[in-house]
PyMOL commands that place a pseudoatom at each C-alpha (Angstrom):
pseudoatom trace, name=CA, resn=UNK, resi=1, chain=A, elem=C, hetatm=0, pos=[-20.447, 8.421, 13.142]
pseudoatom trace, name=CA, resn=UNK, resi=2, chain=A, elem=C, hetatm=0, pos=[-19.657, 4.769, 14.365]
pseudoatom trace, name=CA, resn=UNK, resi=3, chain=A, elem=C, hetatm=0, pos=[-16.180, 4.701, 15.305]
pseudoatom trace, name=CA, resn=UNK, resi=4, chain=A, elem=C, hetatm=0, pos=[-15.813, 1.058, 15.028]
pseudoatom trace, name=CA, resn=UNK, resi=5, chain=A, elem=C, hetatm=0, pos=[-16.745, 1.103, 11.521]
pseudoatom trace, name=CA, resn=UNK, resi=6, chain=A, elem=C, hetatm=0, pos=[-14.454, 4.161, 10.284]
pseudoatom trace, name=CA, resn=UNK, resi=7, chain=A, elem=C, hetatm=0, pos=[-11.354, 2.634, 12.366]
pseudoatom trace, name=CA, resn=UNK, resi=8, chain=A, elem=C, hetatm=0, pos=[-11.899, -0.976, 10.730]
pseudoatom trace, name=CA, resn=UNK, resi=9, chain=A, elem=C, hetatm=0, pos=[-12.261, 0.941, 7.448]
pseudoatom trace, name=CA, resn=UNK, resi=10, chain=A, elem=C, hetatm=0, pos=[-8.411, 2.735, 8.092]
pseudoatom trace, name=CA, resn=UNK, resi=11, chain=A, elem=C, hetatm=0, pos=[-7.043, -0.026, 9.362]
pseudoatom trace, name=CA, resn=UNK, resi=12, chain=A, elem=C, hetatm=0, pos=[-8.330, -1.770, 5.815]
pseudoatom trace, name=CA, resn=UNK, resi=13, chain=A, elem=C, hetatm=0, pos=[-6.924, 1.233, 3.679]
pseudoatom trace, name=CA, resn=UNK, resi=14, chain=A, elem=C, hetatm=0, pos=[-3.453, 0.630, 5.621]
pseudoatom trace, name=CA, resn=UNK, resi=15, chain=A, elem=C, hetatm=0, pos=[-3.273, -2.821, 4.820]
pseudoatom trace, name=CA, resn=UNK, resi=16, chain=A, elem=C, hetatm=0, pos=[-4.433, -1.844, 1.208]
pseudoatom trace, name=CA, resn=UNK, resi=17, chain=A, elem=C, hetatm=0, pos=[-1.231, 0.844, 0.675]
pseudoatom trace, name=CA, resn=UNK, resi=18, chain=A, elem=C, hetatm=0, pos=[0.990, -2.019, 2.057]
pseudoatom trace, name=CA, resn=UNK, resi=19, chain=A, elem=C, hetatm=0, pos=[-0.038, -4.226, -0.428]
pseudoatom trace, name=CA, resn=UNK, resi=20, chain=A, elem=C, hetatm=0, pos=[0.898, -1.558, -2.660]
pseudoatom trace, name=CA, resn=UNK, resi=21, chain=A, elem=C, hetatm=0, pos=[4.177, -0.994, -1.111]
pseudoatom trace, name=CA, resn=UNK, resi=22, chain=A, elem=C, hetatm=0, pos=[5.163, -4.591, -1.382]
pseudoatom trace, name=CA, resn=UNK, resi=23, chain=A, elem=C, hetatm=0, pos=[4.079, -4.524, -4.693]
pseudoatom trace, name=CA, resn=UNK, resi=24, chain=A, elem=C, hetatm=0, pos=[5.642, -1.845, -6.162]
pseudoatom trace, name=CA, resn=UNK, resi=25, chain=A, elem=C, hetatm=0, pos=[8.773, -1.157, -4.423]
pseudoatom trace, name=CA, resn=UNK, resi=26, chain=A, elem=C, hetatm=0, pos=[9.720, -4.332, -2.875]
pseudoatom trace, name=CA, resn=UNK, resi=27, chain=A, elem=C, hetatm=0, pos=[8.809, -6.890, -5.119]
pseudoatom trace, name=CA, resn=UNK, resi=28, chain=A, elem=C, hetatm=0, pos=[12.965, -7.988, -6.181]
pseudoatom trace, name=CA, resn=UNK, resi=29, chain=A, elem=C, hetatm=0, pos=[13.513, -8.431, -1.961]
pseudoatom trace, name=CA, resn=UNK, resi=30, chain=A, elem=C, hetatm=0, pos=[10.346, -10.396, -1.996]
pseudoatom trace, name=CA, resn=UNK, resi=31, chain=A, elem=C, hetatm=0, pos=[11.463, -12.399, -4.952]
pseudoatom trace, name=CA, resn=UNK, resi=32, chain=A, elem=C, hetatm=0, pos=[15.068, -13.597, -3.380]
pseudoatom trace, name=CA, resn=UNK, resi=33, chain=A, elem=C, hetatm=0, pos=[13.341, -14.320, 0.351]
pseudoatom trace, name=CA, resn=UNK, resi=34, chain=A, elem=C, hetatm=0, pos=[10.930, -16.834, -1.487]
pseudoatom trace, name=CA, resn=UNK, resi=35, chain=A, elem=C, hetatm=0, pos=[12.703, -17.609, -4.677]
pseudoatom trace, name=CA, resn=UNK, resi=36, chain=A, elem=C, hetatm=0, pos=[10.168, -16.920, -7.052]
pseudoatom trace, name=CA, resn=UNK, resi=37, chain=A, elem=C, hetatm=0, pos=[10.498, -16.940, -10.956]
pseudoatom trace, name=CA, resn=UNK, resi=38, chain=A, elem=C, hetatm=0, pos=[10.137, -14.464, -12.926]
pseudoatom trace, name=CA, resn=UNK, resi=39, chain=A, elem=C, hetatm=0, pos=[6.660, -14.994, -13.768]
pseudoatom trace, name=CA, resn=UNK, resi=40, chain=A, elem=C, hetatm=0, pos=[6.044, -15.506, -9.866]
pseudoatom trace, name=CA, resn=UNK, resi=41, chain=A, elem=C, hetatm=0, pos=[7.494, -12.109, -9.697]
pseudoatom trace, name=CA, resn=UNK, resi=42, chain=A, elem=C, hetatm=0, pos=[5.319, -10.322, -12.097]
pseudoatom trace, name=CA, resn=UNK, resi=43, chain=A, elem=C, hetatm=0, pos=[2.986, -12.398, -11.088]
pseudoatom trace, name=CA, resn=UNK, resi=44, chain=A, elem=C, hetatm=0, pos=[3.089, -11.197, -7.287]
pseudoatom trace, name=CA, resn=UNK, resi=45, chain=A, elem=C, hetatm=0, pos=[2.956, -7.524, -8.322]
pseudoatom trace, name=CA, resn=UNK, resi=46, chain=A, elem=C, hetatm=0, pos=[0.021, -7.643, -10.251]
pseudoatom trace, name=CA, resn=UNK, resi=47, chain=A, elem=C, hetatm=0, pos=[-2.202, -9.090, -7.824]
pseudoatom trace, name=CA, resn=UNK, resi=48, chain=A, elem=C, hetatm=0, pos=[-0.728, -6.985, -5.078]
pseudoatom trace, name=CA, resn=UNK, resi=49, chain=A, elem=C, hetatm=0, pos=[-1.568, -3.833, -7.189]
pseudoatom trace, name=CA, resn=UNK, resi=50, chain=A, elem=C, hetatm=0, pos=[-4.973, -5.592, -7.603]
pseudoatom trace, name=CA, resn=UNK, resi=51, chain=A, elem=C, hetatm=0, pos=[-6.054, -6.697, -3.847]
pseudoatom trace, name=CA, resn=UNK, resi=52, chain=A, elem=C, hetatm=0, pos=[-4.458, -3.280, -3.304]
pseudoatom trace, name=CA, resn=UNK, resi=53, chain=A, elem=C, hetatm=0, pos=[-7.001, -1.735, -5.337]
pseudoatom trace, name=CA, resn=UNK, resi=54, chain=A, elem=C, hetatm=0, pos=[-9.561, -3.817, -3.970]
pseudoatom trace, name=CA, resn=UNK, resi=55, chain=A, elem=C, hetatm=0, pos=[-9.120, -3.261, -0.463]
pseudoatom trace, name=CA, resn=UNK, resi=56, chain=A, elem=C, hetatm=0, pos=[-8.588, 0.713, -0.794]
pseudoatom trace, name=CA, resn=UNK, resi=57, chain=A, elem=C, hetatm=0, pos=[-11.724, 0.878, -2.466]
pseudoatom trace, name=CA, resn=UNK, resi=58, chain=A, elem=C, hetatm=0, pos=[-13.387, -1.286, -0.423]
pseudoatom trace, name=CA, resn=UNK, resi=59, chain=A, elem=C, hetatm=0, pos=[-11.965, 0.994, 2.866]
pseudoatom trace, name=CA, resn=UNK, resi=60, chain=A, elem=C, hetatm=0, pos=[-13.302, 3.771, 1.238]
pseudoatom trace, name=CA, resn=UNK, resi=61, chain=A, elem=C, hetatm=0, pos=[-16.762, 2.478, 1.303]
pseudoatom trace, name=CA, resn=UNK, resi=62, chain=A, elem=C, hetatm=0, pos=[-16.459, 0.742, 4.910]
pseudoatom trace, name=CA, resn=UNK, resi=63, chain=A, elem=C, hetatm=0, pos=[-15.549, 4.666, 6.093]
pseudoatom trace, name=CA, resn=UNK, resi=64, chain=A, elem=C, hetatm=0, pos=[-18.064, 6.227, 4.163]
pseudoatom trace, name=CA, resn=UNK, resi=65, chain=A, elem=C, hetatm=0, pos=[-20.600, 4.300, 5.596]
pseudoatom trace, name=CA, resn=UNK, resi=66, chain=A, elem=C, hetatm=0, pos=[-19.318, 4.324, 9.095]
pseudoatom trace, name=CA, resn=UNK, resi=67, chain=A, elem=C, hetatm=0, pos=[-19.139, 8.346, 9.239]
pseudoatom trace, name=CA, resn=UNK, resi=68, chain=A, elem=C, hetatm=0, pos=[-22.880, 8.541, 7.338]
pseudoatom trace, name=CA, resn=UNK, resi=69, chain=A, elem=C, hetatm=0, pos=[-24.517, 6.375, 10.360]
pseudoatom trace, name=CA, resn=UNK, resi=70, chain=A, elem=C, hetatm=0, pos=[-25.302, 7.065, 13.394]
pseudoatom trace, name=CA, resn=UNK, resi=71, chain=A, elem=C, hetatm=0, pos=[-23.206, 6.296, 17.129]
pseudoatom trace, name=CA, resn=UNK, resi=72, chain=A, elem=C, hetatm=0, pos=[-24.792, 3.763, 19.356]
pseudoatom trace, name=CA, resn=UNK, resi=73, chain=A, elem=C, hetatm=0, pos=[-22.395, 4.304, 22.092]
pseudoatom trace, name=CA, resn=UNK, resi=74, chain=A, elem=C, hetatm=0, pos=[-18.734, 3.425, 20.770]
pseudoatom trace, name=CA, resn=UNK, resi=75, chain=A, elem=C, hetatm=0, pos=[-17.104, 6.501, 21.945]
pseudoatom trace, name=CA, resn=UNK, resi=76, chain=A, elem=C, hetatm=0, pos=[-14.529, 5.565, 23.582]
pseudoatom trace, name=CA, resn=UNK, resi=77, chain=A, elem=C, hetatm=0, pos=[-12.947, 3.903, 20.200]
pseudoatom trace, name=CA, resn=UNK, resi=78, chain=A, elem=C, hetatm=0, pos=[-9.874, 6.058, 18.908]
pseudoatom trace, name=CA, resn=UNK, resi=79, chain=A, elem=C, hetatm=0, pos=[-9.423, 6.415, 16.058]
pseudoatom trace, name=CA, resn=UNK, resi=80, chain=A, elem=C, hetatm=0, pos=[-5.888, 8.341, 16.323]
pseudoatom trace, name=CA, resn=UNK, resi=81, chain=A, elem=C, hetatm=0, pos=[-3.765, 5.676, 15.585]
pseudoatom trace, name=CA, resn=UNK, resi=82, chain=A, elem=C, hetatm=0, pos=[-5.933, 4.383, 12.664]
pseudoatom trace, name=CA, resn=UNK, resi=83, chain=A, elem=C, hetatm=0, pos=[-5.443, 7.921, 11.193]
pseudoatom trace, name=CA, resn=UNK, resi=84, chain=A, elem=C, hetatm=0, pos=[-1.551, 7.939, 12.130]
pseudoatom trace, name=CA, resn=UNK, resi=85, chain=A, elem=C, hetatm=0, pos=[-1.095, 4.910, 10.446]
pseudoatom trace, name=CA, resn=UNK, resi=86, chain=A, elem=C, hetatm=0, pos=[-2.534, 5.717, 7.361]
pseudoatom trace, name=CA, resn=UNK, resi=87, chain=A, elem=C, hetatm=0, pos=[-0.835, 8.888, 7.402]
pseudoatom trace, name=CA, resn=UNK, resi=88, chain=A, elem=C, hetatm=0, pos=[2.454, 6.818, 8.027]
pseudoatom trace, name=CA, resn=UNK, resi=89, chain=A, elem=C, hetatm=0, pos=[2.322, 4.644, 5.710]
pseudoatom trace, name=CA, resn=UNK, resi=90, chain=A, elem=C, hetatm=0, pos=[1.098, 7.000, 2.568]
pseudoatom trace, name=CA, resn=UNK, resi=91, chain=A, elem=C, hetatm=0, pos=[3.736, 9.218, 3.920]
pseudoatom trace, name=CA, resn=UNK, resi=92, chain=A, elem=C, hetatm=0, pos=[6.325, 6.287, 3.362]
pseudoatom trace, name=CA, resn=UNK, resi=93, chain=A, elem=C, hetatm=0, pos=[5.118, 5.769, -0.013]
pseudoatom trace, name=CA, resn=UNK, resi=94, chain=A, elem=C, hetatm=0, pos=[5.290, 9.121, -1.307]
pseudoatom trace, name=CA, resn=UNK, resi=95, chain=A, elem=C, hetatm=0, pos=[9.160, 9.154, 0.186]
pseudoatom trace, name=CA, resn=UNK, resi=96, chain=A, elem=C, hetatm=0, pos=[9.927, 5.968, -1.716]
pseudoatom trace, name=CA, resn=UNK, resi=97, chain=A, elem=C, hetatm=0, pos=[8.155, 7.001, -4.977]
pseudoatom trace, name=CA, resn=UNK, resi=98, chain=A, elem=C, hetatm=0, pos=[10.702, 10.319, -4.852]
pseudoatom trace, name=CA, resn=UNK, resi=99, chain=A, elem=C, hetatm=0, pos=[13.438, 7.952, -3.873]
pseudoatom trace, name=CA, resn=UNK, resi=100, chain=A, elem=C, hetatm=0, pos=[12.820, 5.637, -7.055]
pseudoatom trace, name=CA, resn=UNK, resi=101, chain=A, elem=C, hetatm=0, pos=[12.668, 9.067, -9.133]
pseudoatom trace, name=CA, resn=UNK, resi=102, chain=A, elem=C, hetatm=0, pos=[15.704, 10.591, -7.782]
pseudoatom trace, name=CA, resn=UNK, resi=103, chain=A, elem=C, hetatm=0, pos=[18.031, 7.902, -6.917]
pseudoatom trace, name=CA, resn=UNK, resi=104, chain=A, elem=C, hetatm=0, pos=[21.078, 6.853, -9.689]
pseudoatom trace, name=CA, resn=UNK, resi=105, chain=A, elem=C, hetatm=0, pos=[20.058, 3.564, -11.436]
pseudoatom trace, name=CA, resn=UNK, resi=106, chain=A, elem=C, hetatm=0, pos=[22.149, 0.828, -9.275]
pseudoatom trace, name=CA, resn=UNK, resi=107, chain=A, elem=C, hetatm=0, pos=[24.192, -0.859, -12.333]
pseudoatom trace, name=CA, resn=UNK, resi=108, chain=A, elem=C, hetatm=0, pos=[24.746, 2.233, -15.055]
pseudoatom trace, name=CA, resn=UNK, resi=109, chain=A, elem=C, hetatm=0, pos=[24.938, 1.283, -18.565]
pseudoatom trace, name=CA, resn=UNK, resi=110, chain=A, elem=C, hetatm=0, pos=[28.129, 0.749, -20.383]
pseudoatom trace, name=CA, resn=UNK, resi=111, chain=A, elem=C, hetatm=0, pos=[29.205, 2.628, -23.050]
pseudoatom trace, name=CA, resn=UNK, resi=112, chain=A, elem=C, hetatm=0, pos=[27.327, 0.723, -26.205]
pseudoatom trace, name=CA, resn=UNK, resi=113, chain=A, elem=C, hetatm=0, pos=[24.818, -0.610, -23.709]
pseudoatom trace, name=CA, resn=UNK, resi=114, chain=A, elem=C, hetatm=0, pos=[21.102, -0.310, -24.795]
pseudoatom trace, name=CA, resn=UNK, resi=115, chain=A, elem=C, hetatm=0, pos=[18.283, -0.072, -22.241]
pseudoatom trace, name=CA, resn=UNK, resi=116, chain=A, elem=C, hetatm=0, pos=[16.032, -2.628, -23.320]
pseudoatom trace, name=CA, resn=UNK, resi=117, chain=A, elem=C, hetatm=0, pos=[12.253, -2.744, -21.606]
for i in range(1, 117): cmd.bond("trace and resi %d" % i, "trace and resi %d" % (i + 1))
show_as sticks, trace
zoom trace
């Protein structure tokens, strides 16, 4: 296992559930700190859900390859806080995906109001 090569590949899959973090749950704070339209908005979230696609997979690979190979010598990489940090920040999606589910919508309808998608 080449250490170098798995921690690169975490570090890349924690980069790649950010994007996907931004994207999904913080896309209206991103939109008033750079004043994007709306198309900017919807805009932003589809390529973060895209590059975050793209770089998960692509982690996946980099770590598969990195455990199939053999050391030359790098062990004295850790690869602890790779690991945390993945486990951090899927653990603060998960926690914000049950938020979104379980939290009251912020501006309730009216009575005669129509949710309109």
């Amino acid at each position: 296992m080449r250490k170098r090569t798995v921690r690169k590949g975490l570090r890349l899959l924690a980069a790649a559930v950010m994007l996907l973090l931004l994207g999904t749950f913080y896309s209206q704070q991103l939109n008033s700190l750079f004043a994007l339209p709306v198309d900017g908005v919807m805009e932003f979230v589809r390529l973060a859900l895209f590059w975050g696609g793209i770089l998960g997979g692509g982690a996946i690979v980099i770590i598969s390859v990195g455990l199939v190979q053999r050391s030359r010598g790098d062990e004295n990489i850790r690869l602890f806080p790779a690991v945390i940090l993945v486990l951090i920040m899927t653990a603060l999606f998960f926690i914000l995906f049950y938020r979104s589910l379980t939290s009251p919508p912020e501006q309730p309808l009216r009575p005669g109001e129509t949710l309109i998608i």
